[in-house]
MIGU-613246 format. One record per residue (C-alpha): residue number from 1; y negated, z negated, x. Coordinates in steps of 0.05 Angstrom, whole numbers, always signed. Layout:
> NUM, Y, Z, X
...
This chain:
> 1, -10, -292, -536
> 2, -69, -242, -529
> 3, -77, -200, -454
> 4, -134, -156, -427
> 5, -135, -97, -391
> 6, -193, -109, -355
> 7, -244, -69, -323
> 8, -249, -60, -250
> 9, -311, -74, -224
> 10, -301, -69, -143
> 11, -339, -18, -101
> 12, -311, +31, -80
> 13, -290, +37, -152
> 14, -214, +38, -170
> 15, -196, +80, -225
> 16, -124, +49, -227
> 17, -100, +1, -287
> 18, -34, -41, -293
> 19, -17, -12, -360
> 20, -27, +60, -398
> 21, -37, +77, -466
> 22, +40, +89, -481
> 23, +60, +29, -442
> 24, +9, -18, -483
> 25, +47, +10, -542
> 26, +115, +6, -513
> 27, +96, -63, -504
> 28, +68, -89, -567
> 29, +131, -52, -591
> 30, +179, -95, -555
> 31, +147, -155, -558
> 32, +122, -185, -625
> 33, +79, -241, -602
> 34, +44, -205, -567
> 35, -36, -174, -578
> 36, -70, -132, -532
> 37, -146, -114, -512
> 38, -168, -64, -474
> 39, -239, -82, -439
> 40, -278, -12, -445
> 41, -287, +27, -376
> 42, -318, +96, -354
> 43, -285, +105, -298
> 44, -211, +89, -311
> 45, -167, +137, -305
> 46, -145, +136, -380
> 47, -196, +136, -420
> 48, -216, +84, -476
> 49, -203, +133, -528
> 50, -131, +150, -499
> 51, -120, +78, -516
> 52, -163, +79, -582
> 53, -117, +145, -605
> 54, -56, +95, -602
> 55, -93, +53, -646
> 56, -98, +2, -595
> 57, -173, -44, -589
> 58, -230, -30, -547
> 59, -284, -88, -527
> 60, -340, -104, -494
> 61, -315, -177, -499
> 62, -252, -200, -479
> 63, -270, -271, -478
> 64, -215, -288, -526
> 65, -156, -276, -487
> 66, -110, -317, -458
> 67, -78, -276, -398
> 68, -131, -218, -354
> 69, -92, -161, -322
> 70, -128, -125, -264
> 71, -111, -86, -199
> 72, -171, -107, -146
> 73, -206, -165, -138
> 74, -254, -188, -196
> 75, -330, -205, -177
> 76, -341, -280, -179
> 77, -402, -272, -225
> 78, -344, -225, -278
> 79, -291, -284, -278
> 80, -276, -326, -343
> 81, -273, -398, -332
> 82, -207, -432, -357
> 83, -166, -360, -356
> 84, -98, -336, -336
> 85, -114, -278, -281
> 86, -63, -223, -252
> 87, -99, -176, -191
> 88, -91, -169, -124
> 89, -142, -229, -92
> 90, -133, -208, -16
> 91, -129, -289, -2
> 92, -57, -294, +21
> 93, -76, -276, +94
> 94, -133, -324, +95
> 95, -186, -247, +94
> 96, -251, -282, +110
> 97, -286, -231, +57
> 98, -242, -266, +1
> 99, -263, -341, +23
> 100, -317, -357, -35
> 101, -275, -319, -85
> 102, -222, -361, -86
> 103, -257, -430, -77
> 104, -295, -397, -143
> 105, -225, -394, -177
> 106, -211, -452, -162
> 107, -281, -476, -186
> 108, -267, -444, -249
> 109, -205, -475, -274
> 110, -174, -408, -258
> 111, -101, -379, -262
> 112, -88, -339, -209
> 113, -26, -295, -205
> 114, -29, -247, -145
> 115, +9, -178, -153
> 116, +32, -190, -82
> 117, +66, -257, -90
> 118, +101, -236, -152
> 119, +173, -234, -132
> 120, +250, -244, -154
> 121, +290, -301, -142
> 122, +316, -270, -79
> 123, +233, -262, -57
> 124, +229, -188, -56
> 125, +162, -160, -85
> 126, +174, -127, -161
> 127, +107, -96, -172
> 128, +69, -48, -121
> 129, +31, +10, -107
> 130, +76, +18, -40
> 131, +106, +83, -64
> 132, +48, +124, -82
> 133, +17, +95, -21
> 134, +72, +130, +15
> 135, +74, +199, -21
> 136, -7, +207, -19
> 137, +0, +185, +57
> 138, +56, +235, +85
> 139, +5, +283, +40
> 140, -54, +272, +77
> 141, -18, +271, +146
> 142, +3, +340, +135
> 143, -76, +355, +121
> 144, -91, +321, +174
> 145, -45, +363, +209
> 146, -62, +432, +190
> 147, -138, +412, +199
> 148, -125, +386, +274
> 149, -92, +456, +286
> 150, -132, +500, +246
> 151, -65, +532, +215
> 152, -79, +513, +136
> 153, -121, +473, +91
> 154, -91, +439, +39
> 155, -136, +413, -16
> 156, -158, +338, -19
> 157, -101, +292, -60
> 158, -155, +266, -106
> 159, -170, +340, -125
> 160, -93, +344, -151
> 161, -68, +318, -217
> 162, -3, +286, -196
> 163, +52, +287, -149
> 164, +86, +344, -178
> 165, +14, +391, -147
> 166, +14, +346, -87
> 167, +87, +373, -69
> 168, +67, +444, -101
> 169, +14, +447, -43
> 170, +62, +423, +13
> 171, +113, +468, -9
> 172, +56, +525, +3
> 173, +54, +508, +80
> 174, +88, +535, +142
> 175, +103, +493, +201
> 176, +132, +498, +266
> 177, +187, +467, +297
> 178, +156, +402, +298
> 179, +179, +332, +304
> 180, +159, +277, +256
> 181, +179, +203, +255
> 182, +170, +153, +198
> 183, +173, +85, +215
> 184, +192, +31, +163
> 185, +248, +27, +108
> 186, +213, +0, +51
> 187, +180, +29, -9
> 188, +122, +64, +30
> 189, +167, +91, +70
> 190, +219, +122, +15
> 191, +141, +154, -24
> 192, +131, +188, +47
> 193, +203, +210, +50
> 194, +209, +241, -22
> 195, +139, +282, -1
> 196, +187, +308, +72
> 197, +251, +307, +22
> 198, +214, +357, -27
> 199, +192, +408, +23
> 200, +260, +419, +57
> 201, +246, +385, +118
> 202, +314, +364, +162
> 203, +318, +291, +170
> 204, +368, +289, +230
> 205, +401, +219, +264
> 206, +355, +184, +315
> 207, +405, +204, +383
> 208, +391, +281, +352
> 209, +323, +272, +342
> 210, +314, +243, +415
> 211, +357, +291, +453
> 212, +359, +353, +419
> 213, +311, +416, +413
> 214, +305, +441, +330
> 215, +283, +513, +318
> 216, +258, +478, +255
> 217, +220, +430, +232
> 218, +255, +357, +228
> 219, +234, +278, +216
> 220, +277, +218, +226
> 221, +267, +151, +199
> 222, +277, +87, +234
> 223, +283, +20, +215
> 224, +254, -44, +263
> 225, +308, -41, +307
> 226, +302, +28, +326
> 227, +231, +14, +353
> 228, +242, -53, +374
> 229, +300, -81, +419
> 230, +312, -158, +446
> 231, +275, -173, +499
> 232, +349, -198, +529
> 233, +375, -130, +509
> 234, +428, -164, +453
> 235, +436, -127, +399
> 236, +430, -177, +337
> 237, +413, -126, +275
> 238, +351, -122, +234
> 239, +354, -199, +202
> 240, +349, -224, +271
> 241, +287, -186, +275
> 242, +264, -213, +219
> 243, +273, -282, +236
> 244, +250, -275, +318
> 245, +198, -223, +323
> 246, +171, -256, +386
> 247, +246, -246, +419
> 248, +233, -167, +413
> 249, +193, -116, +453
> 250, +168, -49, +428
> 251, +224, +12, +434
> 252, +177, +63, +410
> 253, +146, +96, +471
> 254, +212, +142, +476
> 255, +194, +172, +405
> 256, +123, +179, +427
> 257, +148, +238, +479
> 258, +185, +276, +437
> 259, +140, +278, +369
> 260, +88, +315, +347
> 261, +72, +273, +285
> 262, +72, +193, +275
> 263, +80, +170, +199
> 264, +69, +91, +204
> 265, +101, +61, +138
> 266, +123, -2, +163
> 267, +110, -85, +153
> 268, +78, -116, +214
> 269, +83, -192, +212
> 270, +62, -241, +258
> 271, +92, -247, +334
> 272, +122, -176, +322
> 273, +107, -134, +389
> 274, +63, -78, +375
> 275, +93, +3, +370
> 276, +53, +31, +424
> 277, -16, +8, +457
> 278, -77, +34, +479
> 279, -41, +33, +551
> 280, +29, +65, +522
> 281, -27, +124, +492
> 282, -53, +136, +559
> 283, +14, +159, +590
> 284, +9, +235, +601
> 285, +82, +244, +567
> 286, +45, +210, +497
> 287, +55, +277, +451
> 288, +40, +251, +386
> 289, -33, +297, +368
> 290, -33, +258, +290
> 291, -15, +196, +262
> 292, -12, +182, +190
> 293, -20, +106, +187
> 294, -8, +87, +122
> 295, +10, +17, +144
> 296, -68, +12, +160
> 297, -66, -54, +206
> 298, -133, -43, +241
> 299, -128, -65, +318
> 300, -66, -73, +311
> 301, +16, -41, +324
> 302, -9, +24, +332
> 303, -61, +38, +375
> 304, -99, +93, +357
> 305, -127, +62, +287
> 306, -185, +24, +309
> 307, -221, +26, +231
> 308, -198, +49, +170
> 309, -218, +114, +133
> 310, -235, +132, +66
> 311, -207, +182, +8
> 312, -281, +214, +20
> 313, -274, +214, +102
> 314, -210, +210, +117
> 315, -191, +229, +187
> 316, -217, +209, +251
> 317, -206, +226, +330
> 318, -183, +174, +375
> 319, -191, +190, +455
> 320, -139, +150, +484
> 321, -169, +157, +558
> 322, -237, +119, +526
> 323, -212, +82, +467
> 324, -262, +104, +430
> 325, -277, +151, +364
> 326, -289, +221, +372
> 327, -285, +282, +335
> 328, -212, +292, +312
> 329, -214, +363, +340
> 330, -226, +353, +402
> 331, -165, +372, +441
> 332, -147, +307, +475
> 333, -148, +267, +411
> 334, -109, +231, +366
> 335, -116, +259, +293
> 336, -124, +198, +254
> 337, -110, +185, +175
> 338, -127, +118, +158
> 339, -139, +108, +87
> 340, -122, +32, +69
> 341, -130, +51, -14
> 342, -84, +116, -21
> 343, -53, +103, -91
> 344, -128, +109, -115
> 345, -120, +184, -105
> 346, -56, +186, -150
> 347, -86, +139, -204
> 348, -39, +162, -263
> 349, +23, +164, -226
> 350, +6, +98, -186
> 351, -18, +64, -252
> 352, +50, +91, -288
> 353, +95, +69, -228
> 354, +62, -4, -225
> 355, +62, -8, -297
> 356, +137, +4, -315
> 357, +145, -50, -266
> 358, +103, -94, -288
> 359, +132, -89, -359
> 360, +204, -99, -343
> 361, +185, -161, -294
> 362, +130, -193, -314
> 363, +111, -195, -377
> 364, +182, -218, -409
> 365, +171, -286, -373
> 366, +113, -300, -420
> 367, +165, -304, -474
> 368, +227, -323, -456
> 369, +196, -395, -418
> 370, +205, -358, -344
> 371, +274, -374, -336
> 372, +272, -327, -278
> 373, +219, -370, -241
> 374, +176, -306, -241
> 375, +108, -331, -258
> 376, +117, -397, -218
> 377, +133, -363, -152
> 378, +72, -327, -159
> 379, +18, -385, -192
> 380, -31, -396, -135
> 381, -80, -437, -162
> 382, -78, -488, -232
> 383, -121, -544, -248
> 384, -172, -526, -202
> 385, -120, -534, -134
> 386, -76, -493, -103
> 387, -4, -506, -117
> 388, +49, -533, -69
> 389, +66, -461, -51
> 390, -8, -438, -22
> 391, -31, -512, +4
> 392, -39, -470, +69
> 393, -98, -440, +46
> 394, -132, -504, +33
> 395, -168, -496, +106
> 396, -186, -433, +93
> 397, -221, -448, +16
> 398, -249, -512, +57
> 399, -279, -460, +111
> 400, -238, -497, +168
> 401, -196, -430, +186
């Protein structure tokens, strides 16, 4: 069976890829039946003669394989008819934007494997960026700090080779005796903590964090039910919330007094109660100055992202008596980071993360028949319709939704 590392082609470009030079190796190395192309690229982040030096093949014309591995969407007029495709297709939420581009896959006789469907038996995601999305995040908040304040500049992440220089820069800074609460439990969240973890920052309990003054800097981490509680005040644990979002009310205002930075690394589904509103932002005991949301849900839990930014610009003031953008140092507002693509300024970490992943869960179920049910959990479309799994999204590729 013969895969492609294909180019990516999206603007803003992404200079991420699934698989390195050593892993392509490792690969072919492991499995025997297996060929790989690499489609040639000038803006990867490994170049095509890093993959040429390990005396793997560089085309123009990958027309000849079976199975196309990307990371962002692929341009209708770039897809292959009659192809196996892995990238991430932004459909599963019904995103307007994505509409023609997967009524084209299906037009196309198109495979479509989505990174964010692929999962184990048990449904819990195996490949994701999550983690670098965390560590560049909590980076940028703290630059987004120190810029607010005018106390330090650190340089921009995408200036830095890898996380090793990201916490070398962090580890540079002095802070006060600031607050800081992460929100979430899941991989974002533990990138974001390893950045705190690495600079020595206290992470205390959440009754210590709410009642008691530090004469040091210190961050706590909560899960849902620390910033959610029943609306009938019965305490039911964090599967409850899971199941019954729309039976909870936010808990979060009573963090919002005592902090002085807001790192949002959490899932927001649907009927879940939002952290704190434009209202909650108004209330003159609101002390959070900057919010790191690396969650990125615009319009959404929290309040004070009303866009997204970009690697290039990316920090904004919000003016919670307005609601409206302003200059982020202006006293009265919010401090903003934003970025909904962080990994992209970690690309050889985030591609080397993804990719181990990727090689240990995916690409054995080409060969051993997917007795784990890997590739079939995550099979959107096949013969031109969308399989039992994703009928949902028939409205949406009919343009009823």
């Amino acid at each position: 069976m013969k895969f492609a590392i294909i180019k990516e082609r999206k603007n803003p470009p992404d200079r991420r890829v699934v698989f390195s030079p050593e892993a392509c190796k490792a690969l072919l190395k492991n499995h025997k039946e297996m060929e790989i192309e690499i489609e040639s690229s000038t803006i990867r982040t490994f170049s095509d003669n890093e993959y040429r030096d390990l005396g793997l093949q560089v085309s123009d014309d990958i027309s000849d394989c079976d199975v196309l591995i990307g990371v962002k969407e692929v341009p209708i007029d770039a897809l292959i008819l009659n192809k196996k495709y892995f990238f991430f297709s932004h459909t599963i939420k019904k995103q307007a934007y994505n509409r023609n581009l997967l009524k084209a896959i299906l037009d196309k006789n198109i495979e479509l494997y989505d990174h964010e469907v692929i999962t184990n038996s048990k449904g819990k995601r195996v490949v994701a960026f999550g983690v670098y999305a965390g560590i560049v995040g909590a980076y940028n908040t703290f630059r987004a700090y120190g810029l607010k304040n005018k106390t330090f500049n650190l340089p921009k992440a995408e200036n830095l080779k890898n996380k090793r220089e990201l916490i070398e820069e962090l580890k540079k800074i002095t802070l006060p005796n600031i607050k800081i609460v992460i929100t979430g439990k899941g991989r974002v969240s533990s990138g974001a903590k390893e950045m705190l973890d690495a600079m020595n920052i206290k992470e205390v309990s959440v009754n210590d964090y709410l009642n008691n003054h530090f004469y040091e800097t210190v961050y706590t981490q909560l899960n849902a039910i620390a910033y959610n509680k029943r609306k009938d005040d019965k305490v039911l644990g964090v599967n409850d919330f899971f199941k019954n979002p729309s039976a909870y009310k936010s808990n979060f205002m009573r963090f919002t007094k005592v902090s002085d930075i807001y790192i949002a690394c959490h899932f927001y589904g649907d009927g879940s109660p939002y952290l704190f509103t434009r209202n909650d932002a108004k209330h003159p005991k609101f002390k959070i100055k900057v919010v790191g949301d690396i969650s990125c849900d615009i319009n959404g839990p929290v309040a004070s992202t009303i866009r997204s930014s970009t690697i290039e610009n990316p920090i904004y003031g919000y003016d919670p008596i307005s609601e409206k953008e302003v200059d982020y140092l202006n006293p009265e507002a919010i401090a903003v980071m934003a970025v909904d693509n962080l990994p992209c300024e970690l690309p050889k970490d985030a591609s080397i993360g993804f990719g181990n992943s990727f090689a240990e869960f995916v690409i054995p179920a080409f060969f051993n028949g997917d007795k784990d049910g890997v590739l079939e959990r995550a099979l959107m479309t096949k013969g031109g319709k969308l399989t039992e799994k994703f009928s949902y999204l028939q409205d949406y590729v009919d343009g009823k939704e």
